[in-house]
C-alpha positions in Angstrom: -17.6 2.6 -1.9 -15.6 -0.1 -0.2 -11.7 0.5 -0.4 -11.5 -2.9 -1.8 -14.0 -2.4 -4.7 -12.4 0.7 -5.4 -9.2 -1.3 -6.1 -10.6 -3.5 -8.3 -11.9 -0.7 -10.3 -8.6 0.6 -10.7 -7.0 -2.7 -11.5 -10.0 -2.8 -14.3 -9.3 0.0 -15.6 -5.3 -0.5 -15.9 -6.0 -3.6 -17.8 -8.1 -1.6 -20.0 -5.4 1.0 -20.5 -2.6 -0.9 -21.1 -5.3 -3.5 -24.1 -5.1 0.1 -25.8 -1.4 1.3 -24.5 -0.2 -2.0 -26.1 -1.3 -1.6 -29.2 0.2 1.8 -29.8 3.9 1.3 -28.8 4.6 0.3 -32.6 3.1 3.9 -33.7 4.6 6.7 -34.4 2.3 8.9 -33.3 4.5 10.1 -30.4 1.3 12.4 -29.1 -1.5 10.1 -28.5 1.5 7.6 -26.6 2.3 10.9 -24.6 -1.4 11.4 -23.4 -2.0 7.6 -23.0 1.3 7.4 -20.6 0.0 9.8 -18.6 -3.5 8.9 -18.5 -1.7 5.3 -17.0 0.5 7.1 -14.5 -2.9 8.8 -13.4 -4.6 5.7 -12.8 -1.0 4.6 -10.7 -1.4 7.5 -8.4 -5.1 6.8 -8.0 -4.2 3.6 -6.6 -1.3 4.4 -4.7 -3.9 6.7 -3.0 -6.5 4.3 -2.2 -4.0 2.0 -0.8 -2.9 4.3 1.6 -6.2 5.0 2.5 -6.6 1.4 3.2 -3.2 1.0 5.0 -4.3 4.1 6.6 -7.2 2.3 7.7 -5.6 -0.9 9.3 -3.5 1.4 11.1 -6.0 3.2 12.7 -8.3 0.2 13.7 -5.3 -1.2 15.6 -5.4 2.2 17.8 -9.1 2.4 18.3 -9.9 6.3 19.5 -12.1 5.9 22.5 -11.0 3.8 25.5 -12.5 0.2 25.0 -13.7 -2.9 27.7 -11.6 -6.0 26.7 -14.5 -7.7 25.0 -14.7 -4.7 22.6 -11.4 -4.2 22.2 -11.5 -8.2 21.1 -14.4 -7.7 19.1 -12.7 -4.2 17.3 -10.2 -6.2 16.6 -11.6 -9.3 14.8 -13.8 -7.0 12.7 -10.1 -4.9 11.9 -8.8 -8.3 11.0 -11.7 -9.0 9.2 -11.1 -5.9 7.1 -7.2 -6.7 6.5 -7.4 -9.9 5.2 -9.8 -8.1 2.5 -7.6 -5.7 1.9 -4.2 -7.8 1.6 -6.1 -10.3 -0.9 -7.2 -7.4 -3.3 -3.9 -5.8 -3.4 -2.7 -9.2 -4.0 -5.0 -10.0 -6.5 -5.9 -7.3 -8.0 -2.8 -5.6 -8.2 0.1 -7.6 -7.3 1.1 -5.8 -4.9 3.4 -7.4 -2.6 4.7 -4.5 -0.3 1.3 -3.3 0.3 0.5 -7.0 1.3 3.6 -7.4 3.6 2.2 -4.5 5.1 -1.2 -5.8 5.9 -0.1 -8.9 6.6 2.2 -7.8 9.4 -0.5 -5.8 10.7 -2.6 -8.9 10.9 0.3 -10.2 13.1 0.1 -7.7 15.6 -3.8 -7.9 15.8 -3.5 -11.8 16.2 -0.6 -11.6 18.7 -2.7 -8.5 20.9 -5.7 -10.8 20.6 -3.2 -13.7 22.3 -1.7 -11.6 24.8 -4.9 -11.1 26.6 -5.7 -14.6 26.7 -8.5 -14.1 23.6 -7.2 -15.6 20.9 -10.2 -18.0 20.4 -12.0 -14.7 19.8 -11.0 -15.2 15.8 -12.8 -18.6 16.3 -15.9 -16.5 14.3 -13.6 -15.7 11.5 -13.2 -19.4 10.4 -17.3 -19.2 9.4 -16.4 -15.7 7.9 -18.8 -15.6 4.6 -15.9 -14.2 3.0 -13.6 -17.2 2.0 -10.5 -14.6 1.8 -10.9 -13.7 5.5 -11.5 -17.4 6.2 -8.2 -18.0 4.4 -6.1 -15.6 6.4 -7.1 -16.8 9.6 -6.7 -20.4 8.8 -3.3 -19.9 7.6 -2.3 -17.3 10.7 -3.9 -19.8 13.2 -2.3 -22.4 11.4 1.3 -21.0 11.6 1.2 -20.9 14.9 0.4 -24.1 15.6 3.1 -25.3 13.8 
């Protein structure tokens, strides 16, 4: 399952949790809050741990393993930005998460500014017909900023 999916499963479930959570903060029974709070902090730790994996993921897709030709390195590194911009809309989205999409987003920066360095920066050119209107999104607005 995509990282991104997964996150939206979470977020789904949290909303589900805190429908039910809600309606038992005017209870007394003090039990059934107990298990409820830690059913929710569950579901928190689950997501922290998917983001990292995702974070985890950016991270390593800007240090690819194997030594790469410039065109692959270009190419590895539109399909990494590819799988940013996914990821920083669903934390966004899904979760709110603004540090995690600081993160990503400054990631994105050093992709797009590595991609300029070697003179390839046209190579995100293909993500502007992305099918994926949040990656088509991200590289608008990056290409945009700079050209301001």
């Amino acid at each position: 399952m995509e990282i991104e999916q997964s996150i939206v499963q979470v977020a789904e479930r949290l909303d589900a949790w805190w429908e039910r959570f809600s309606a038992m903060l005017d209870s007394d029974d003090r039990i059934a809050q107990g298990k409820a709070l830690l059913q929710g902090f569950e579901m928190a730790k689950e997501f922290d741990r998917i983001k990292a994996d995702g974070l985890a993921a950016v991270t390593a897709l800007l240090v690819p393993q194997n030594p790469m030709t410039e065109r692959d390195r270009m190419e590895w590194l539109v399909r990494a930005f590819s799988f940013a911009a996914k990821l920083k809309a669903t934390l966004h989205d899904e979760m709110r998460d603004i540090d995690g999409e600081t993160t990503v987003v400054r990631q994105i920066a050093v992709m797009a500014d590595e991609l300029r360095a070697v003179g390839a920066y046209s190579a995100f050119a293909v993500l502007l017909e992305d099918e994926d209107r949040r990656v088509r999104a991200s590289i608008g607005a990056y290409t945009n900023a700079q050209i301001d």
